[in-house]
VOLUM-766200 format. One record per residue: z, x, y of N, C-alpha, C, CB in turn; residue in three letters. Coordinates in steps of 0.02 Angstrom, whole numbers, always signed. Each point is the difference from the previous one (the first is absolute). Glycine has a CB too. Example, Ala and Ser with C-alpha at 12.3 -4.5 7.8 and 13.67 -1.06 7.14 Angstrom:
! VOLUM-766200
n_Z / n_X / n_Y / ca_Z / ca_X / ca_Y / c_Z / c_X / c_Y / cb_Z / cb_X / cb_Y / code
+390 / +660 / -284 / +0 / -45 / +59 / +0 / +45 / +60 / +62 / -95 / -59 / ALA
-98 / +77 / +112 / +3 / +42 / +59 / +37 / -39 / +55 / -108 / +59 / -32 / SER
END
This chain:
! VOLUM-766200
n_Z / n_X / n_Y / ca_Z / ca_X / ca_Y / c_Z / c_X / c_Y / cb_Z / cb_X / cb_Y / code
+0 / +42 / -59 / +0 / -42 / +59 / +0 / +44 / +62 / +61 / -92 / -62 / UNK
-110 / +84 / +107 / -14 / +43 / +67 / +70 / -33 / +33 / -158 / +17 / +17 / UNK
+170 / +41 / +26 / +46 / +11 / +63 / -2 / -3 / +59 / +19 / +42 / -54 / UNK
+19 / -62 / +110 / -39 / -2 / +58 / +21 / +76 / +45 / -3 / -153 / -1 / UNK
+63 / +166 / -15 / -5 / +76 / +1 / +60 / +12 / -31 / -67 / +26 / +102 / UNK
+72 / +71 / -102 / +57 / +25 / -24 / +25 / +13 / +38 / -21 / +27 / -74 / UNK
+94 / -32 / +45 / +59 / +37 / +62 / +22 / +46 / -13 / +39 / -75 / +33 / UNK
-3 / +77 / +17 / +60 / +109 / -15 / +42 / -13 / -39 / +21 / +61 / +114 / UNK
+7 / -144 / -122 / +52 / +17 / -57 / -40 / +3 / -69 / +102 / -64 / +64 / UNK
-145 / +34 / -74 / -32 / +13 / -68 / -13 / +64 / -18 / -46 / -95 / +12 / UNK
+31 / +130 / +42 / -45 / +85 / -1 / +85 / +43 / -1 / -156 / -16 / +107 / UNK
+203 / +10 / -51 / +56 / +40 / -41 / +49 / -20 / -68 / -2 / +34 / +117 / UNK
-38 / -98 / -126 / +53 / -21 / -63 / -23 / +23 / -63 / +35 / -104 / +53 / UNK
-112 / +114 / -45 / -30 / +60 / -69 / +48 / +69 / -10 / -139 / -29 / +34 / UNK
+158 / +48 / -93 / +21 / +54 / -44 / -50 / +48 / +17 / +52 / -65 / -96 / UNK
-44 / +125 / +76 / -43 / +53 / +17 / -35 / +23 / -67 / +75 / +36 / +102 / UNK
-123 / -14 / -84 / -46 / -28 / -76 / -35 / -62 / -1 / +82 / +50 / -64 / UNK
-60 / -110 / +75 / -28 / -64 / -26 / -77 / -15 / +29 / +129 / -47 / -7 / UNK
-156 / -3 / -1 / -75 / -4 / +43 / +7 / -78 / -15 / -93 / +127 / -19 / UNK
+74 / -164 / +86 / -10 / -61 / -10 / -73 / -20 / +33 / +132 / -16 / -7 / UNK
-172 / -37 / -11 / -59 / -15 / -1 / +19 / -61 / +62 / -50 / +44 / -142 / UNK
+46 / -41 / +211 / -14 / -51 / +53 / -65 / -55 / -6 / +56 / +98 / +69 / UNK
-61 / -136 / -82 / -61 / -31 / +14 / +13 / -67 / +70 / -41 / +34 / -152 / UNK
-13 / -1 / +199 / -5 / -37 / +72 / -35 / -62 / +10 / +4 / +103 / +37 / UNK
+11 / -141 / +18 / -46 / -42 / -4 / -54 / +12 / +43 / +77 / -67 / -35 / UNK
-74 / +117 / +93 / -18 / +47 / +70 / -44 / +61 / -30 / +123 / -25 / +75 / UNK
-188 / +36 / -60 / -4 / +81 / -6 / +23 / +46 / +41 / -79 / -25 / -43 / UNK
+89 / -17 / +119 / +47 / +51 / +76 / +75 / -2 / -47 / -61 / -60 / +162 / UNK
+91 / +48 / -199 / +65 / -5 / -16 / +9 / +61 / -42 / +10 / -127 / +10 / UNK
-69 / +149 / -27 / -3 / +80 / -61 / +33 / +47 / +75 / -157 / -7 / -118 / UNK
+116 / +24 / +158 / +6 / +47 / +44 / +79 / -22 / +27 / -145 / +21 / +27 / UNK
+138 / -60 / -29 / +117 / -18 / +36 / +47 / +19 / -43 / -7 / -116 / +51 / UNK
-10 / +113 / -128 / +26 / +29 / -35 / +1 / +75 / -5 / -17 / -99 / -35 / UNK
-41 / +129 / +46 / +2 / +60 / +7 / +34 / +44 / +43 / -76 / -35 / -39 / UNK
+67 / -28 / +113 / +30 / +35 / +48 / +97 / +9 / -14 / -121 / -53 / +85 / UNK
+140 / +3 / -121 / +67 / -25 / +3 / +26 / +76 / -33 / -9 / -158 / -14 / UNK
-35 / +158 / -50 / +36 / +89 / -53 / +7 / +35 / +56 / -71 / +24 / -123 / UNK
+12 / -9 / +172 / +11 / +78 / +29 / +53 / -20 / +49 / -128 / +63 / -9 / UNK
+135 / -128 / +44 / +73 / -15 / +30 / +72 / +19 / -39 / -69 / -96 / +50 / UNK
+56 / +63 / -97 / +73 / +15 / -44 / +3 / +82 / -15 / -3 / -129 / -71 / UNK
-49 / +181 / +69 / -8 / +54 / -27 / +25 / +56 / +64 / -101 / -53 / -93 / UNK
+62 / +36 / +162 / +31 / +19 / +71 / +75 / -34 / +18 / -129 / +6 / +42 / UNK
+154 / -56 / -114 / +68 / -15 / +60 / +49 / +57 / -74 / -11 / -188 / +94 / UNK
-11 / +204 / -134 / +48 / +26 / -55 / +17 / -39 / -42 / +38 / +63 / +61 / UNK
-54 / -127 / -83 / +25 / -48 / -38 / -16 / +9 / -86 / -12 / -72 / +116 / UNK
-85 / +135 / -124 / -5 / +16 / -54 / -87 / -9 / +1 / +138 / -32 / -50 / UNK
-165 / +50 / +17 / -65 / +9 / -27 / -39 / -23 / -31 / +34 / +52 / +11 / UNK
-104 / -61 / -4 / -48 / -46 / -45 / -39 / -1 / -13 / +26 / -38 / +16 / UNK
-76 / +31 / -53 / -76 / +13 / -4 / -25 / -80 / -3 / +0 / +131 / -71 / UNK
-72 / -118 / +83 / -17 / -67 / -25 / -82 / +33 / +4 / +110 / -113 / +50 / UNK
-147 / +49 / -82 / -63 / -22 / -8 / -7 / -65 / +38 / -8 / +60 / -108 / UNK
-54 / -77 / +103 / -36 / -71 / +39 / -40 / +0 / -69 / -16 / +6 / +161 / UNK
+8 / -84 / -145 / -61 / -15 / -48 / -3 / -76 / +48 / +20 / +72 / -154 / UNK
-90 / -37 / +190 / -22 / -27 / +78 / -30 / -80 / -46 / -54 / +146 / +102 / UNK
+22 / -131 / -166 / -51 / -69 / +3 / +51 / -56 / -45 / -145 / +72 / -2 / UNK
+185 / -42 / -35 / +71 / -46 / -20 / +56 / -2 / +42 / -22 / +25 / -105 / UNK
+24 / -31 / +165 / +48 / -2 / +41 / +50 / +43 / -23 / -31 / -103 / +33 / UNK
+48 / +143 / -69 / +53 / +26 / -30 / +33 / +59 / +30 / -49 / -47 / -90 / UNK
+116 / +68 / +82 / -4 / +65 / +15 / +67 / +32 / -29 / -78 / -23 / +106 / UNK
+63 / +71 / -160 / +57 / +34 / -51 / +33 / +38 / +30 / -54 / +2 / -86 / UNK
+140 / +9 / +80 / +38 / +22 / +54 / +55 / +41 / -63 / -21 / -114 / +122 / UNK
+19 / +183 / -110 / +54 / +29 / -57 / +39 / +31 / +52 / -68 / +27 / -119 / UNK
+146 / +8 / +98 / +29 / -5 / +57 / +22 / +74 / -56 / +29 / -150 / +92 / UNK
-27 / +185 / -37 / -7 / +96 / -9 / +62 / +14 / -6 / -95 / +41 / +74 / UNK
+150 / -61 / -36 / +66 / +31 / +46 / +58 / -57 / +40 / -96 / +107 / +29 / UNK
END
C-alpha cells in the first residue's frame, strides 16, 4: 500500500542494518525523502543509504549508523 510520505520518526526508528521498501504515492516525494536522510545525517541523528525506483514510485531506505 503506497504512502503519502515518510517521516523522521519512521527513518530514526529503523535498527542499523535493516532496509525498508517506502512505496509513494508522489514521485516529488522520492526527492523529500532523500532530502530528509541527508537532514537527519547533518543533524547527527545517524546514516542512510537509499535507492529510487523513479517508475514504481518506490524508494529503498537501509539505515548505516
Amino acid at each position: 500500500m503506497a504512502q503519502v510520505k515518510v517521516t523522521r520518526k519512521e527513518l530514526l526508528d529503523m535498527r542499523v542494518g535493516t532496509t525498508r521498501v517506502f512505496n509513494l504515492t508522489e514521485k516529488t516525494k522520492l526527492q523529500s525523502v532523500a532530502s530528509t536522510l541527508t537532514q537527519l545525517k547533518n543533524l547527527g541523528l545517524g546514516e542512510w543509504s537509499h535507492g529510487k525506483d523513479i517508475k514504481n514510485v518506490a524508494i529503498s531506505v537501509k539505515r548505516i549508523k
